[in-house]
N, C-alpha and C positions, 0 to 999 in steps of 0.2 A: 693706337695704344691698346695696349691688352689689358682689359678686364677683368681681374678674380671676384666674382663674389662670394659674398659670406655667405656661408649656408649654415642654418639652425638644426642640429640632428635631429630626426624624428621623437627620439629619446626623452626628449626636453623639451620640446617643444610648447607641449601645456602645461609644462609648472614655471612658466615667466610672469603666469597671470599674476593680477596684485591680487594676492588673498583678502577675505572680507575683514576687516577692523573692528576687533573685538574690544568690548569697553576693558580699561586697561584698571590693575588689579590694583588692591592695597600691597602696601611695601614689605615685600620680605622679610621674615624674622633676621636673613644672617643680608640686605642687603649691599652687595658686595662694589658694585659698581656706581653707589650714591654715598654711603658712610664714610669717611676714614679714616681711621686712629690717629690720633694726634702722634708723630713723631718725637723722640726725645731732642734729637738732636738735626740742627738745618740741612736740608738737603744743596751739595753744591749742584747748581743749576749749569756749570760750564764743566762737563768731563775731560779730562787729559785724551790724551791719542793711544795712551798706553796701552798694553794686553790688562782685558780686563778680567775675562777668567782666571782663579789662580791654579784651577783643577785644569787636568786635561781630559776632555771627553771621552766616554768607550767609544770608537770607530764608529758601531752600526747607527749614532742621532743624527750623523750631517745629511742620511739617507730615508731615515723616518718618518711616518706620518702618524697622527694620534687618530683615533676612533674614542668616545667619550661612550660610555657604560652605564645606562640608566637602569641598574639592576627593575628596580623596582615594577618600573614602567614598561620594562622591555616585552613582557609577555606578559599571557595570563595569571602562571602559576609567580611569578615575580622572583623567581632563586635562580642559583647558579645554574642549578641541574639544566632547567628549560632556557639559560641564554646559552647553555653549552652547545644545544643544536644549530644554535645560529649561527657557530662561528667555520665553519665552511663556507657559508654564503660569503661571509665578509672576507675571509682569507681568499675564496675567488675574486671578489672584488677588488681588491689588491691592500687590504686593509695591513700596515705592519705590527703597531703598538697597540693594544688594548689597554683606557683608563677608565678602570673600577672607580668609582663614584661611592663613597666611605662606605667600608664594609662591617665597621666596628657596630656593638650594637647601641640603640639609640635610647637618651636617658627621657623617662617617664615624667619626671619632676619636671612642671610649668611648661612640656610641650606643648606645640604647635599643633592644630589639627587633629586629627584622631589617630595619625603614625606618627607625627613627631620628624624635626628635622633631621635627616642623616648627619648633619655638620653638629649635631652637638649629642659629640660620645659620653657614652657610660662607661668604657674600659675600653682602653687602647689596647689591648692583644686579646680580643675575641670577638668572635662573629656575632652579625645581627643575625637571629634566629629567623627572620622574615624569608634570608637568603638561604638557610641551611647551617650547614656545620663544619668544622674546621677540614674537617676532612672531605667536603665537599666543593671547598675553598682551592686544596690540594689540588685535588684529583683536574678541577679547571684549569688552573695553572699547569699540569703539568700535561695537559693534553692543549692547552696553550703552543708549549713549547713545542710539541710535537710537531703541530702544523707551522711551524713557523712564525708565530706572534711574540713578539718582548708584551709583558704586563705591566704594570705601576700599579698604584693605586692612591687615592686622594689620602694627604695627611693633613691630621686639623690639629695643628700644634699651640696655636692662640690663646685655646677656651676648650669648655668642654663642656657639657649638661650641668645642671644641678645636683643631678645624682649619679655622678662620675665617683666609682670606686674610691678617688684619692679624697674627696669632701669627707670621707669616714677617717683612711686608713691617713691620711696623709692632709690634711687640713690647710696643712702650711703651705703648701704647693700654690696655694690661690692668692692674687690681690686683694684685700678686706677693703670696704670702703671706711673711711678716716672716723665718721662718726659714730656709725653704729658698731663695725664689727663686722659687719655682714660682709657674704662674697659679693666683688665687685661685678655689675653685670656689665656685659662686654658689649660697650658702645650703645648704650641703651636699645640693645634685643635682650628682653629677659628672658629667652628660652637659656641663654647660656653666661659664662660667666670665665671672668679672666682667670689665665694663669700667671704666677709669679716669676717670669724670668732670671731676677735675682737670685733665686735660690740655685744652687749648685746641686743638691740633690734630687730638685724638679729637673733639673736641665740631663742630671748623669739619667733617671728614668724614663725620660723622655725617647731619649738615644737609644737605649735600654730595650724600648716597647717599639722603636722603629728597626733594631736589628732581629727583631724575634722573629719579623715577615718575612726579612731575605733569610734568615738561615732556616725559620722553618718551613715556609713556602717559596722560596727560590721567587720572588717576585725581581722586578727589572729595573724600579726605580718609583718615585712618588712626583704625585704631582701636588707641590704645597700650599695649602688655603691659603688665601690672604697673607704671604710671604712675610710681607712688607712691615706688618705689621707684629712678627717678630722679628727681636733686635737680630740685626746681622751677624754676630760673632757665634749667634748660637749656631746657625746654620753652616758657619765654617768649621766650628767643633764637630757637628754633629755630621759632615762629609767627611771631616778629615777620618772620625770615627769610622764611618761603615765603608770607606775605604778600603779597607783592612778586609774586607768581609765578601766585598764584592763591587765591580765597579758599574753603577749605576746611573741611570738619566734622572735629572733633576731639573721637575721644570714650577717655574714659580709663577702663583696666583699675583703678579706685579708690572704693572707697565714698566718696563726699560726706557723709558723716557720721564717720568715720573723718581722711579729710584733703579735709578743706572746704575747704585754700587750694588745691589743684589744681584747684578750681571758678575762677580767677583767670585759666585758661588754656584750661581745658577748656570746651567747648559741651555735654558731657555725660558722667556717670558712674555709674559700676554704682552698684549697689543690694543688696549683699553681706549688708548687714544685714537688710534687708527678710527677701531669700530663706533667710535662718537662723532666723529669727526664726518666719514662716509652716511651716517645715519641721516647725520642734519643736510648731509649734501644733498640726499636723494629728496628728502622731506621739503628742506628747504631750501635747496638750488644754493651757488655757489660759487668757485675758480676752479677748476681741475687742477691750476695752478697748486694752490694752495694742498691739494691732495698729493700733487708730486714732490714738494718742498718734505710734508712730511712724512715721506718716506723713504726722503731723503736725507733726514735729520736721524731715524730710527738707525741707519744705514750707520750714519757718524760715530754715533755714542757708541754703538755695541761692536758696529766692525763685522771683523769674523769671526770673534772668541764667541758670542755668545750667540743664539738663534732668536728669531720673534716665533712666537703663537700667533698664526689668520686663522682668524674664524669669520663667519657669519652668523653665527647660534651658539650656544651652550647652554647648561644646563638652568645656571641663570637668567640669560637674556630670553630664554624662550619662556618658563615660568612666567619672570615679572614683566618684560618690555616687548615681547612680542615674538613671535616667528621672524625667520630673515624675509617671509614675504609681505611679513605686516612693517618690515623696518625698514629692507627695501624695494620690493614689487619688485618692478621689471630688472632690476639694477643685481638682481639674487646673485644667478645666476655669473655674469661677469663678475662682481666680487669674490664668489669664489676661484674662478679661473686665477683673479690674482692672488688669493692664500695660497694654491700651488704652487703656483710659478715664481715669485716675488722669493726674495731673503730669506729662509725664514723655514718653521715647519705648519702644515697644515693641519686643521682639526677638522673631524666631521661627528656630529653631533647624532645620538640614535634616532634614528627614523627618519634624517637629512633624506637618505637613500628612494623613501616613499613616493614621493617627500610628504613630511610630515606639515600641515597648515594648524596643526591644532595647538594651544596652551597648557602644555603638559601640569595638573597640580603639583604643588610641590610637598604637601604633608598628606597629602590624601591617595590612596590608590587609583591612580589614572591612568591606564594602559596606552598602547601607542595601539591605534586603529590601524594594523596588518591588514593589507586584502593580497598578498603573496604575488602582487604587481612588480613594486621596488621600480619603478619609472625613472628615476634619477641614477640608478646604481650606475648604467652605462657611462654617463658623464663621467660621476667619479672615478670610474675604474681605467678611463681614458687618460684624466687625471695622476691618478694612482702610478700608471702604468706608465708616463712621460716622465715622473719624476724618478722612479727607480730605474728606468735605463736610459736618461739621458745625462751624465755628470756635469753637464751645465746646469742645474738643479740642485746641487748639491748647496748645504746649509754649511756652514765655519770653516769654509774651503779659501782659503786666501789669494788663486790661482782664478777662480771663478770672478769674471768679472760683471758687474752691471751696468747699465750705459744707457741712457736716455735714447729713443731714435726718433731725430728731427724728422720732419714732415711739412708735406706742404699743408696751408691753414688748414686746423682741425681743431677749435680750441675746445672742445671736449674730449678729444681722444689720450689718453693713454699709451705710448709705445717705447716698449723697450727691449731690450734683446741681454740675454741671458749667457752666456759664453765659457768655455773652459775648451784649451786647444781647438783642433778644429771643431766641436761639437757645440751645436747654437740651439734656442730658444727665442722665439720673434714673437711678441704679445702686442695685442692692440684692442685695447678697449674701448668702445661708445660710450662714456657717462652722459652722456646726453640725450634731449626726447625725441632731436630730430636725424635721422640719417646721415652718415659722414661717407665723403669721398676723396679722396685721398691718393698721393705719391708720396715715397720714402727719398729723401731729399740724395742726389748723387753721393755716391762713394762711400755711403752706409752697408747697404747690404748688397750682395749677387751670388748669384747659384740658383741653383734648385733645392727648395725646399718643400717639406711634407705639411699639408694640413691636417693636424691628429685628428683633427671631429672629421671628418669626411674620407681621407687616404687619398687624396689628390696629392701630385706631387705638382709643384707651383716654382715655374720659373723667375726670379725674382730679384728687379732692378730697378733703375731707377725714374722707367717709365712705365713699371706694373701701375697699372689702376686699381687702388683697392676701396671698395665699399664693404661699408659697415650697419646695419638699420640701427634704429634707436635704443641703445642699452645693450649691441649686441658685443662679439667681441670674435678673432678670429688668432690662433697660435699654428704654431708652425716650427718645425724643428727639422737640424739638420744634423 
C-alpha cells in the first residue's frame, strides 16, 4: 500500500506549541459570551426546513472571508492613517472583508479603564477621535475599495455610554429602571445602559444613524453586537430600510443555534457553540462524535440561506478567555483549517497572522507586538487562497454538498469532503493526542488530488495509507 504522509509546513510549524497560561482576568464590562438578556418571548427550539433568510444576499458573502480590525491595538500610533499601511499586506494575504471594530467615539461617563469601552458609544454618526477624523475614515474606505476589500463595521445598537448625545437631546430613547427613574444599566455592566426599543422614534434614529455610513462612507455592511439581544422585527425594519440604499452583508453577534430566527435577517452568525464546545474538548477530552453531531445540527437549522462565523479568537475571546493557543494548544491550528473549509465563513482575528500569544487589553492601550515576521500569514493565505478559487467552498450555495467520509477506525479524526460539480475539498483532522493511520473506506474517493500545504499531487483510493500526527491535519483539493 502506498503511503502519504502529512507534512507540517515549515510556516507553522512553531506556533502548534501550547502557549504559557496566563492567569485569566476579571470579567468584561460588555461580557458577551457569559451574560444574556433575558428574551421577551420563548425561543422555538425545533426550526422548520423552511428558507430562512427572507433577504437575499449580495453575491460577493457566499465567497468571503472576514479579517476583524483592532484599530486601537493595531499599531503604535492606533488610527486609521497607520492601519492604512497594513492593508496591502493583508490584501496579499488574501484577506476579503475588513471588520472595523466601533468607530464611533467613546462615552466618558462611568468608563472602563482609562480609554473606555468601544462598545459603549457617545454618538452614533461620528468618529472616535483616538482614530482620526471622518475624513480619515473616508479616505480608508475608499482606498479600501480600491484594493479590493468590502468594509463593515461593528454596530452596537442595544445600549450606548452614559453620556450618549440622546441622554440630553433625547431621554426617551432609554429604558428607566421602575423605581428610581434612572437609566436602566444594560445587564448589570454599568459602563452602559439600555435603549428603549419600544419607541418608534428610537428605532426610525437608529436606522437613521446606520444609513449615514453607507451613504456617507460607502461602507459594505455591519457587523451587529450582541444581535440577539435586540428584538428581531427591528432588524427586519431596519434591512428592509437600507436596502433601498445599498445592498449590504449582515452578520450577527448571535449563535444560529441558540436563535436560529435572527438567521430570517442575518446573512451570517457566530458560532458560539461550536467554540465552547471544541474549547472543553481540547481541555477536557471528549467524542469527536459529539463534535460532528454538532455540526451537523448547525448544517440543519440554517441550510444554505444563512452562513456560520468559525473562528478561533476574537476580539472578545482573546481579551477575556484567552488566546486560541491558551484555548486550544496543539489543536489551533487544525481548528482553523476547519473555519475555512467547513459551511460557513471564516474570521481571522488581528495579529492571528503573528501569531499573536498575547492578551490583548481591552480598555487600555495595548499594542499587538509586530516584529515584521507574520509566521502564520502563509497558512492563512493557503487558506485564503483554496477558498476563493475552489467553488466547493463556497458558503449558501445549495449545489455545494457536504458529506461525512467513512474511514477505516480513527475515532478522533475528522473527514469530510466538500463538493460542488466536479471540483472537491478532502479534509481530515487529528483531534486527538495520539497519531492516526488510516484508509478512506472503498468507493469514497479516487483520482488524483493536490495537497495545498505542500503541492504534492496525491493519487487517492481506497488503499492510500494516510497518517496524520497528533492534532495534526491534512486537505487536499481537486
Amino acid at each position: 500500500m502506498k503511503k502519504v504522509l502529512w507534512l507540517l509546513p515549515a510556516l507553522c510549524a512553531c506556533h502548534l506549541l501550547i502557549a504559557q497560561v496566563k492567569p485569566k482576568k476579571a470579567a468584561p464590562a460588555k461580557p458577551k459570551t457569559v451574560v444574556q438578556k433575558a428574551v421577551t418571548k420563548p425561543v422555538n427550539k425545533t426550526p422548520s426546513n423552511s428558507k430562512m433568510n427572507i433577504f437575499s444576499p449580495a453575491p460577493w458573502i457566499s465567497n468571503t472571508d472576514v479579517y476583524e480590525v483592532n484599530v486601537r491595538q493595531y499599531t503604535k500610533d492606533g488610527n486609521f492613517f497607520a492601519f492604512r499601511k497594513e492593508m496591502p499586506r493583508l490584501r496579499a494575504m488574501g484577506v476579503s472583508t475588513l471588520w472595523f471594530m466601533p468607530i464611533t467615539p467613546i462615552a466618558q461617563k462611568n468608563k472602563k479603564g482609562s480609554l473606555g469601552s468601544p462598545y459603549a458609544c457617545s454618538d452614533y454618526t461620528s468618529i472616535n477621535p483616538e482614530f482620526g477624523t471622518l475624513e480619515d475614515f473616508k479616505m480608508l474606505v475608499k482606498d479600501a475599495h480600491e484594493q479590493g476589500f468590502k468594509v463593515i463595521i461593528d454596530w452596537v445598537a442595544n445600549h450606548t455610554g452614559w453620556d450618549h448625545v440622546w441622554t440630553v437631546s433625547h431621554p426617551e430613547y432609554y429604558e428607566k429602571e421602575p423605581v428610581t427613574g434612572e437609566f436602566k444599566i444594560a445587564s448589570g455592566m454599568d459602563d452602559i445602559i439600555e435603549l428603549d426599543f419600544r419607541n418608534k422614534e428610537m428605532r426610525r434614529a437608529m436606522i437613521d444613524a446606520m444609513k449615514y455610513w453607507v451613504q456617507e462612507c460607502d461602507i459594505d455592511g455591519f457587523r451587529c453586537d450582541l444581535a440577539f439581544w435586540v428584538e428581531l422585527d427591528f432588524w427586519i425594519e431596519a434591512r428592509k430600510e437600507l436596502e433601498t440604499v445599498k445592498k449590504l452583508f449582515w452578520l450577527a453577534e448571535c449563535d444560529g443555534i441558540d436563535h436560529y430566527e435572527y438567521l430570517k435577517v442575518f446573512d451570517a452568525a457566530y458560532s458560539w457553540t461550536w467554540m465552547h464546545k471544541t474549547t472543553a474538548f481540547y481541555k477536557e477530552g471528549g467524542s469527536v462524535q459529539e463534535l460532528r453531531d454538532l455540526l451537523t445540527r448547525y448544517d440543519t437549522i440554517a441550510g444554505n440561506t444563512s452562513a456560520r462565523l468559525w473562528f478561533t479568537t476574537n476580539h472578545d475571546e482573546n481579551s477575556w478567555n484567552g488566546t486560541e493557543y491558551e484555548k486550544y494548544g496543539e489543536a489551533a491550528a487544525a481548528l482553523a483549517v476547519l473555519s475555512f473549509t467547513w459551511n460557513g465563513i471564516p474570521l481571522i482575528y488581528s495579529g492571528q497572522e503573528l501569531p499573536n500569544h498575547n492578551r490583548l487589553k481591552f480598555f487600555e492601550k495595548d499594542e499587538i507586538k509586530w516584529d515584521g515576521e507574520y509566521r502564520m500569514a502563509g497558512f492563512f493565505s493557503t487558506l485564503l487562497s483554496l477558498r476563493k478559487n475552489n467553488p466547493a467552498l463556497r458558503s449558501g450555495n445549495p449545489e455545494v454538498q457536504t458529506k461525512w467520509i467513512p474511514t477505516t477506525e480513527a475515532p478522533n479524526l475528522l473527514a469530510y469532503r466538500r463538493k460542488y460539480q466536479d471540483r472537491e475539498v478532502l479534509v481530515f483532522l487529528n483531534l486527538g493526542k495520539e497519531a492516526v493511520q488510516f484508509n478512506i473506506q472503498p468507493g469514497e474517493v479516487d483520482g488524483s488530488y493536490l495537497n495545498v500545504f505542500t503541492g504534492e499531487s496525491v493519487n487517492l483510493h481506497e488503499k492510500t495509507e494516510l497518517q496524520i500526527p497528533a492534532w495534526g491535519y491534512l486537505v487536499f483539493e481537486k
